[in-house]
N, C-alpha and C positions, 0 to 999 in steps of 0.2 A: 673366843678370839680367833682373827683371821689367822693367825702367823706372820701378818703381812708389816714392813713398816715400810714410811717415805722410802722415797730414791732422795734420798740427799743429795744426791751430785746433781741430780736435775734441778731440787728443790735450790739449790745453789746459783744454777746456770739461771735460772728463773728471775733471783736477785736483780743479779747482777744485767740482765737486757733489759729490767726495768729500771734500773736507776741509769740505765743510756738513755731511757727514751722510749724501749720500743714494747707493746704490746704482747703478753703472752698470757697462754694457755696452757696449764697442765693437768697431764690426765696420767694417770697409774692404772692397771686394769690387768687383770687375768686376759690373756688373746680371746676366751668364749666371753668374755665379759665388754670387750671394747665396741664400743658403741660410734665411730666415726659418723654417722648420720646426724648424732644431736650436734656436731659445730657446724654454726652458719656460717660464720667467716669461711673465707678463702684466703689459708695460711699462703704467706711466702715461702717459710721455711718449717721442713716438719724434722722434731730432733727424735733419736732413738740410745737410749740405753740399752749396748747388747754386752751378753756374759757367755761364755763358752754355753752353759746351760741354756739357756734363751735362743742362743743365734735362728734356730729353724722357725720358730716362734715369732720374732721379731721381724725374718724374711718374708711371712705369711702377710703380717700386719703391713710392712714397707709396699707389696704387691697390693695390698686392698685400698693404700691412701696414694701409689700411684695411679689406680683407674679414677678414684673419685676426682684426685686434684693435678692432673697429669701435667702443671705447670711448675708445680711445689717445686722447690731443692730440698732434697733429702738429705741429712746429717747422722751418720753415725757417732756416737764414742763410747767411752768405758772400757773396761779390761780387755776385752775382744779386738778393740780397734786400735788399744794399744797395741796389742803386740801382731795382730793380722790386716791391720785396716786395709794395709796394701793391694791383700788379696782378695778382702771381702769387693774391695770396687772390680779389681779383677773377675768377682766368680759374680758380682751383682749389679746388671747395668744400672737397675732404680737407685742406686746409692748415689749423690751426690760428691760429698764429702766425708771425709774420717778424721777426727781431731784424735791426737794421740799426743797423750800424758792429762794432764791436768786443764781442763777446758776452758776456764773462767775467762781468762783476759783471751785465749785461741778466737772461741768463738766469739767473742766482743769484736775482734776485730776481722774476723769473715763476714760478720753479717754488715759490719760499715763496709767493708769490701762490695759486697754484694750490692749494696743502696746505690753506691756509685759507679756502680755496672764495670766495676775494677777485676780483675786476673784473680786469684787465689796465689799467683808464686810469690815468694818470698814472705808468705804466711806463716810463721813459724810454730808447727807443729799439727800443721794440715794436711792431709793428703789428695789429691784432688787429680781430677783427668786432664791431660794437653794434649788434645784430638782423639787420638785409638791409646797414649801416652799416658799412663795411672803413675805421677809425680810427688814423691812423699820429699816433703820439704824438711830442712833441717830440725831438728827439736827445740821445744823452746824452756829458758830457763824455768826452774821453780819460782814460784812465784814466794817471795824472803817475809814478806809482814803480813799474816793470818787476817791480823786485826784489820785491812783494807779490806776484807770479801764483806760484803754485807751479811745481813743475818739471811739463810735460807727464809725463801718464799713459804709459808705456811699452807696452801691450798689445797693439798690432799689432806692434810691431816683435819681443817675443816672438813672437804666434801666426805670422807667418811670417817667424819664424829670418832678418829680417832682418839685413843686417853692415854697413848705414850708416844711423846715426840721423841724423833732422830735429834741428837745434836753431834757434829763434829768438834771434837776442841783441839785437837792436834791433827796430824798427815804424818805416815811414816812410823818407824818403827829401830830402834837399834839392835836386833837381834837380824839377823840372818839367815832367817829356817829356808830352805833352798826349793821348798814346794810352793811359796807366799806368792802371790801376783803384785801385792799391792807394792814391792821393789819397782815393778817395768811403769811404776807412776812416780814414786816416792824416793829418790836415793839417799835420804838425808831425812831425818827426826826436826820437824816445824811445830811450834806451839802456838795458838793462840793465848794472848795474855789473861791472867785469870780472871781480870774486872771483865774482858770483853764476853769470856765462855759465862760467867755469873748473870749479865745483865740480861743476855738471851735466855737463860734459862729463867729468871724473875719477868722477864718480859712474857713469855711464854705463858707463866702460873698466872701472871694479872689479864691479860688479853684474853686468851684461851681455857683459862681455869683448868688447866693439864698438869698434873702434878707427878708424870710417872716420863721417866727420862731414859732412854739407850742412847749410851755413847758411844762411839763407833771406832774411836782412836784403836790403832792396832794395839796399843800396851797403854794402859791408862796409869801407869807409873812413869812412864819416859819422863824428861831425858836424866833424872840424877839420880845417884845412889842413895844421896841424900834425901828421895823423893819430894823436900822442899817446895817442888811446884804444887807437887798434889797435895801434903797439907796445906799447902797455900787457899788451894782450889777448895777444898772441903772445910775448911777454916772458915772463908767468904760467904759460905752457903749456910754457914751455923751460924754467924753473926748477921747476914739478911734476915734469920726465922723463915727462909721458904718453905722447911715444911712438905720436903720432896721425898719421891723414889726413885733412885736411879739402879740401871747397870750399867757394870764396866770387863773391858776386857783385862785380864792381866796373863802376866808370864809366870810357870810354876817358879821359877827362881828368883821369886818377889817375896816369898817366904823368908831371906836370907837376910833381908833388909831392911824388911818391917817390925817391926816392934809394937808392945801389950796398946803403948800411948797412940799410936799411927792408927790403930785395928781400932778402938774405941772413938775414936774422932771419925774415921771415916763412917760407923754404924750412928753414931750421931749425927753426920751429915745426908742420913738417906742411904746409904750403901747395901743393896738390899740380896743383889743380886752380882754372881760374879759368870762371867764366863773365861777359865782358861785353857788354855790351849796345853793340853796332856798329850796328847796323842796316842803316845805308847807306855805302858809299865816295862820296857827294856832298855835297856843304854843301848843296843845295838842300834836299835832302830834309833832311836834319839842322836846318835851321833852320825848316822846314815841319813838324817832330814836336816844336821848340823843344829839342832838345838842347842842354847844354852845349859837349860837343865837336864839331871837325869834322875831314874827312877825314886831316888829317894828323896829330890826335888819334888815330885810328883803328888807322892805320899804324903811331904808333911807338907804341901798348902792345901792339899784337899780335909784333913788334920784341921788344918788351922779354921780357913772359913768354915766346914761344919762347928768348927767349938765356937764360931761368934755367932753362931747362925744365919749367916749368910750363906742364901742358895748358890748352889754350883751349875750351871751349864758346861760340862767339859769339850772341848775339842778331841775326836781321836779318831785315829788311823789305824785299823786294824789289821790290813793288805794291805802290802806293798810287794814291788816286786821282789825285793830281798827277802821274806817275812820266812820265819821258821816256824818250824812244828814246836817246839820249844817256845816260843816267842809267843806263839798265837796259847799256850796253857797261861802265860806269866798273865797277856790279857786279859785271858778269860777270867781268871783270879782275883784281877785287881776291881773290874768291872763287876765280877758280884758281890764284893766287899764292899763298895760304895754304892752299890745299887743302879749300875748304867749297863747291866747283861746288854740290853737293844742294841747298845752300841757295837756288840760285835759284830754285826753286819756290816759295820764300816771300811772302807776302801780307798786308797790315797786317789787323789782326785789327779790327774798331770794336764798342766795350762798351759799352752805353747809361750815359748819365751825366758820361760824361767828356768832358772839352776838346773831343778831335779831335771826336767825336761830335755835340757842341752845333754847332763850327764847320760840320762838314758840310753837317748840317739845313740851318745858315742860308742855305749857297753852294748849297743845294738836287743835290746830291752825292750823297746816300742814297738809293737806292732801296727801293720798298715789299716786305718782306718781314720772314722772320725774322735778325735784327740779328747772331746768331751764326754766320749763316755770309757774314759780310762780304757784303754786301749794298750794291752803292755805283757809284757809274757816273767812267766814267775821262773824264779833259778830254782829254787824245788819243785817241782813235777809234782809232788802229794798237795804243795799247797795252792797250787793252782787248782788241784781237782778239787781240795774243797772248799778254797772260795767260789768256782762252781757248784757245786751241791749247796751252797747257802745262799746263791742269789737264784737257784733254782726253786728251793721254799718259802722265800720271800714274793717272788715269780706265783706263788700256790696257794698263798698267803691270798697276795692282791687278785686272785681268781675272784673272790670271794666278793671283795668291796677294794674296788682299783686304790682307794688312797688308809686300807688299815695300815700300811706298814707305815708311813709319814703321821697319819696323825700319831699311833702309838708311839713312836718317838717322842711325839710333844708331849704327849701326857706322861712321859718317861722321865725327859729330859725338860723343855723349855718351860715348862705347866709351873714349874717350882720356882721362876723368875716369876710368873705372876702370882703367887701362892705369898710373894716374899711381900710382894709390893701391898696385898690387902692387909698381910698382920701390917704393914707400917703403917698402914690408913687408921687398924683397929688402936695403935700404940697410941698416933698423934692424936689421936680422939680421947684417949683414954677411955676407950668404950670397954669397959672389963666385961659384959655379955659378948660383945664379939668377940674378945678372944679366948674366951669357955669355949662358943661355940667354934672357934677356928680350931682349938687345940682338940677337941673330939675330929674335926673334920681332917686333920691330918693324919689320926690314928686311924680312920679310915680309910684315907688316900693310900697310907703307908701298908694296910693290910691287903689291897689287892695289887698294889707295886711290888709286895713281899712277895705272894703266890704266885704273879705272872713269873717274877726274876728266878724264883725256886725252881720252877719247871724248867724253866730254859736252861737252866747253868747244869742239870742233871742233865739232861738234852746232850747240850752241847759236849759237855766234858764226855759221855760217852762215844760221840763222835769223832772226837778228836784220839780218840785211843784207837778207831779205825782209818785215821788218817789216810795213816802211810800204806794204807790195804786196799789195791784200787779196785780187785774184785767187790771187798767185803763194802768198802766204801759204797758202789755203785747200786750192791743188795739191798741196800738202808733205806733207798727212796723210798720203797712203800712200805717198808717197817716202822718208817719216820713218821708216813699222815697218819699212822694209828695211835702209834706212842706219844708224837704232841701233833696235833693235828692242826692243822689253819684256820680250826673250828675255836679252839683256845684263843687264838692272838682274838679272831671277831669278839670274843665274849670278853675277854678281858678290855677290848675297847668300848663297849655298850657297859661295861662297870664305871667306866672312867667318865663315860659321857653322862650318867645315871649321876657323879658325884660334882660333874662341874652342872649340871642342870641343881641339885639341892644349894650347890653355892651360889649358882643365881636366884633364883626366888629368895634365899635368904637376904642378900644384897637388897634386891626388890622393897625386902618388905621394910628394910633396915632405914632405906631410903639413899643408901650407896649407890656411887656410879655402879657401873653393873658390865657398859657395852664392851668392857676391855676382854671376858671372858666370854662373849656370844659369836658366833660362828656363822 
């Protein structure tokens, strides 16, 4: 499997100019992978999803389809242009325009702007030049009834024979974690109604014969305590018989709320895989990112879905600028009691715009640079040096093969969202050979997840007992490529590739879809 899914929000923007009238085209692509030559047309308007991580990426790309079509108007949006779009027209002539917040009805009504050879001012939620003048127009409401967006445009998930659709059912989020982008979009928790989120996922399964679903909602419980909505949701999709797999995201303090009967309906309805947002095993740090929950929050959903058997994807934050020596053992701890060691490389990510980001500025936290690659000075001096010395072995690592460290992640972490999705294939089938052979295949998976995480957590934990030694610290570099060596992470990733090639030919021979796991 790529890693990859839809751009929903384009897939969205896609809709919605086609049920105006107007013609479009989309395309998804890695930057070495985009191919601007195969379109014959000559766009009028060329749109761009840019993300902090992207930006340089996506300026490459804007540069190569202003020589080809140097008439185009170029369109920015997404998180980036939320909260910078200002500056991106400022630091990039080729930029046309930047929609900031929620695009649907923005750009519906630029591009009729545009047909009629109209101004962009009084556009609301556009930003746009008046002469050498880069003018960001007022913002424009949240758009209140879900259920008028159409359903997203399907066409990447055709052009690459994708077998899990993106679906959005909600916008927004009622928690507050002060790191979140998706607030400088969302101020307020929107749902769509559960017949309209149902119909598109049954439209999906009958058109597309796609049976494996991520849903994107920030909290896939929102908005009741009552959860209500969500049995409602998971109730709809047990009485259709679709027959699906989904992931959702949730909040560790969903634990609090859910009940045996809530946790059985939803494994009924498909629920196969979860991703929540943990971040830290510390209250300090949880209430320094203003989380809801705290560490014993933490513990007992991770608890919970392992006892239904539902895979975990966690979120976590390892570094931060506040982060302790203390802090970063509680991690380490927690992280190899669940089996997510990799994740200790993790590092708070700061997005211009938001909470953490303002807060930082003020405590004078941020260092001068570019914002996307966390840019930030640590209040302990030990942990600064080794969260240095750890993106230096990671750095030593990717010597080797530039993307060990990301994919071993997946095989770490994401690999167990698809792992969840084929026992659900093996269940609905009742195929009781496939899942002999699934439940060998995981005592295998689990035996070289066992021995990478073993190493590393002895590793680690010895390192961190030289933290606060910045001579001893700094002696360790080449003590470290002998003791676990960057030769381990490769080989532990050629086991992993060795066991997702055995579950494909099995798939193969089975007569199972297969391309969900091919790379």
């Amino acid at each position: 499997m790529s890693g990859t899914m839809e751009e929903i929000g384009l897939s969205l923007l896609a809709a919605v100019l086609r049920q105006d009238g107007h013609e479009v085209r989309l395309m998804m692509n890695h930057e070495r992978e985009l191919d601007m030559g195969k379109i014959q047309e000559t766009p009028d308007l060329i749109g761009f999803t840019v993300y902090e991580v992207s930006k340089d990426s996506v300026y490459r790309s804007i540069a190569k389809a202003r020589e080809i079509w140097p008439s185009a108007v170029i369109c920015v949006g997404g998180v980036l242009a939320t909260s910078d779009g200002k500056q991106m027209l400022k630091e990039n002539d080729a930029i046309s325009y930047a929609i900031s917040g929620e695009g649907e009805e923005t750009l519906k009504e630029l591009v009729q702007h545009l047909e009629r050879g109209e101004s962009a001012a009084g556009i609301q939620g556009v930003i746009y030049r008046d002469g050498d003048i880069v003018v960001e127009n007022e913002p424009r409401p949240l758009i209140q009834d879900l259920d008028e967006i159409p359903f997203a445009a399907r066409d990447i998930l055709v052009e690459k024979k994708m077998k899990i659709a993106t679906i959005s059912g909600s916008r927004g989020c009622l928690a507050r974690c002060n790191y979140c982008a998706t607030q400088l979009f969302w101020s307020k928790w929107r749902g769509r109604s559960v017949g309209n989120v149902v119909d598109e996922l049954e439209m999906i399964v009958n058109r597309y014969q796609v049976r494996a679903f991520n849903f994107i909602d920030s909290s896939f419980e929102d908005p009741y305590n009552s959860l209500k909505r969500l049995t409602a949701l998971a109730e709809e999709i047990v009485r259709r018989k679709l027959s699906i797999a989904y992931f959702a995201d949730f909040r560790a303090e969903f634990q609090r709320k859910t009940s045996p009967e809530v946790m059985d309906l939803l494994k009924e309805s498909g629920l196969t895989g979860a991703c929540i947002g943990i971040e830290s095993a510390n209250d300090q740090d949880l209430v320094f990112y203003n989380k809801i929950a705290r560490a014993d929050d933490n513990r007992k959903i991770m608890d919970l879905f392992n006892g239904y058997g539902i895979w975990i994807s966690p979120g976590f934050i390892n570094f931060n600028p506040k982060t302790t020596i203390e802090g970063l053992h509680n991690n380490l701890e927690f992280l190899h009691q669940y089996g997510y060691d990799i994740k200790f490389f993790s590092k708070l990510a700061i997005f211009s715009g938001t909470v953490i980001y303002n807060q930082l500025s003020a405590e004078g936290l941020l260092t001068p640079g570019d914002k996307s690659n966390n840019q930030y000075r640590f209040v302990d001096p030990s942990v600064g040096r080794f969260s240095e010395f750890m993106q230096y072995f990671a750095g030593e690592v990717n010597r080797i093969n530039g993307r060990i460290m990301s994919n071993l992640d997946f095989y770490l972490d994401y690999f167990h969202l698809i792992l969840g999705y084929y026992r659900r294939l093996f269940e609905i089938r009742q195929d009781a050979a496939g899942l002999d052979f699934f439940a060998q295949y995981i005592q295998e998976y689990g035996a070289v997840k066992q021995l990478f995480n073993q190493s590393f957590y002895q590793w680690t934990s010895m390192l961190l007992k030289l933290a606060q030694d910045e001579v001893r610290l700094n002696g360790m570099r080449d003590w470290t490529l002998s003791r676990i060596t960057p030769q381990l992470f490769a080989d532990t990733l050629a086991d992993f590739e060795r066991l997702r090639l055995k579950l494909y030919q099995y798939l193969m021979r089975k007569g199972y879809e297969s391309s969900i796991i091919t790379f």
